[in-house]
C-alpha positions as CSV (number, residue, x, y, z in Angstrom):
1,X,-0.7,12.4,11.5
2,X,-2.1,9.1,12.9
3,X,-3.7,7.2,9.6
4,X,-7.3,5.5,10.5
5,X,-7.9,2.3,8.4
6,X,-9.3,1.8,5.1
7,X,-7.9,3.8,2.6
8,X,-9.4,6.7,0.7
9,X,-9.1,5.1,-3.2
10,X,-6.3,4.5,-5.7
11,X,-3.7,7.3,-5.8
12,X,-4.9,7.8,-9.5
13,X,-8.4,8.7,-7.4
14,X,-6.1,11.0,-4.9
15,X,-4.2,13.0,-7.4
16,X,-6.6,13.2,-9.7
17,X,-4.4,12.8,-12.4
18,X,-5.9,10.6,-15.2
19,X,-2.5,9.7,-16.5
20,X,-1.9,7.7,-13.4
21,X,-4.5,5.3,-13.7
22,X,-3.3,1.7,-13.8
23,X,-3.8,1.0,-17.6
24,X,-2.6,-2.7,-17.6
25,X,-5.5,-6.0,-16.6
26,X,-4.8,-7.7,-13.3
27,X,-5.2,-6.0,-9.6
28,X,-5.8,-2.7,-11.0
29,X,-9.0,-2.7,-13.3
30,X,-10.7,-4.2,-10.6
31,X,-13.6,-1.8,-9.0
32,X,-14.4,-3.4,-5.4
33,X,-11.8,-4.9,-2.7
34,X,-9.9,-7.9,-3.1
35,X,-9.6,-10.1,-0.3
36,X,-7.9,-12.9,0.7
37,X,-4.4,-12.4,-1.5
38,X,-1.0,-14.4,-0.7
39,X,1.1,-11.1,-1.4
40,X,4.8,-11.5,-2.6
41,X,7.5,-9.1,-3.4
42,X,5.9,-9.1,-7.2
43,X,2.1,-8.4,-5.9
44,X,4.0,-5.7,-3.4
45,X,5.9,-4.0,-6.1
46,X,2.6,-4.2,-9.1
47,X,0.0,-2.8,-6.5
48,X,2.2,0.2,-5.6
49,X,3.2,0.8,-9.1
50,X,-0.5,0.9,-10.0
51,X,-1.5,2.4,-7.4
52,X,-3.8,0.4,-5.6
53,X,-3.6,0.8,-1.6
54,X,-3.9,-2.1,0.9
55,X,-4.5,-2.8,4.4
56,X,-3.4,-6.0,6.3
57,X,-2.5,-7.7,9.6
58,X,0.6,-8.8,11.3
59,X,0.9,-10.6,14.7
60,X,-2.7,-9.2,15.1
61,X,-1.7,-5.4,14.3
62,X,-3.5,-3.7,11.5
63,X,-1.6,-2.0,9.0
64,X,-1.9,0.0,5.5
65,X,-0.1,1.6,2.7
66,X,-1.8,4.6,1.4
67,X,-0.9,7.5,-0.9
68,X,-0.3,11.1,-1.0
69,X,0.5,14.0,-3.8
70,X,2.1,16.8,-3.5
71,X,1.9,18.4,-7.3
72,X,3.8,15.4,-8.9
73,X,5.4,13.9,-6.0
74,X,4.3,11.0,-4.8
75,X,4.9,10.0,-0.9
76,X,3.4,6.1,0.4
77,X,3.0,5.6,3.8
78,X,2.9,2.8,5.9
79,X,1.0,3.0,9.2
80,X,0.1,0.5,12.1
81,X,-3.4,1.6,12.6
82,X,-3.9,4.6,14.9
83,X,-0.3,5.5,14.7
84,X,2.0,7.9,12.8
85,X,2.5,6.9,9.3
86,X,6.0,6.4,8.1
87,X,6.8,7.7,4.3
88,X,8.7,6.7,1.5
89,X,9.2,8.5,-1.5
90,X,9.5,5.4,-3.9
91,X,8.3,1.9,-4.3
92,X,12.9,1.1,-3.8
93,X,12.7,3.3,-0.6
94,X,9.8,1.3,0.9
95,X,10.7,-2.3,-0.3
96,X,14.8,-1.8,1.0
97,X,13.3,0.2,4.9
98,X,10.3,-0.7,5.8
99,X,9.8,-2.1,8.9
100,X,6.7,-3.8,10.7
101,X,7.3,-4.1,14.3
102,X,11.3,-5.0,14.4
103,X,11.2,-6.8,11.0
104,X,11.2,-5.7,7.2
105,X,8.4,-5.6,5.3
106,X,10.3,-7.6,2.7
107,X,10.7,-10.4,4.6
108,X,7.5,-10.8,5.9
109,X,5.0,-10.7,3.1
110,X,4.1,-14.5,2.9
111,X,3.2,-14.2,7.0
112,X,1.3,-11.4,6.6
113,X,-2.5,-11.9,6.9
114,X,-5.9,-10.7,5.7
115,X,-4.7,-8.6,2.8
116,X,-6.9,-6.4,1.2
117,X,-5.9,-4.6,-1.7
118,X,-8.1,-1.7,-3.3
């Protein structure tokens, strides 16, 4: 299923499950967009595990990372922007495979550009 841009709320929001939302201060007690964020490995990793969703652009290509549930399984999908998502079923799975374009997402992140993280 092609994904369409912004994404639809933390996965706390998608799952409805109250025990999954992001307890800790930083990114995830924030209410509205940030904009504008250098991400790293760390911000990658704390954003997932918090389960905030992003979009941002690479060599003009727009991507995201969103969220599903299926009862307590979690997928996260990564998706060029009006494409087929590709899924992961843990924060190891997508930081070791995934690719944007020909290149990992790992080694990427400080070239990435306007990151958005909600």
């Amino acid at each position: 299923m092609p994904c369409h841009g912004r994404p639809m709320g933390t996965a706390a929001e998608a799952s409805g499950d109250a025990s999954l939302r992001p307890k800790k201060w930083g990114l995830a007690k924030l209410e509205m967009p940030i904009k504008e964020i250098i991400m790293t490995l760390d911000t990658l990793k704390y954003s997932i595990q918090t389960g905030r969703e992003f979009e941002f652009s690479y060599r003009g290509a727009e991507y995201s990372i969103t969220y599903s549930f299926e009862g307590e399984k979690q997928t996260i999908h990564l998706c060029q922007f009006d494409q087929t998502s590709v899924d992961f079923d843990s924060i190891g799975h997508l930081i070791d495979s995934a690719k944007v374009g020909n290149e990992y997402l790992r080694d990427i992140l400080d070239s990435i550009e306007d990151v958005t993280i909600y």
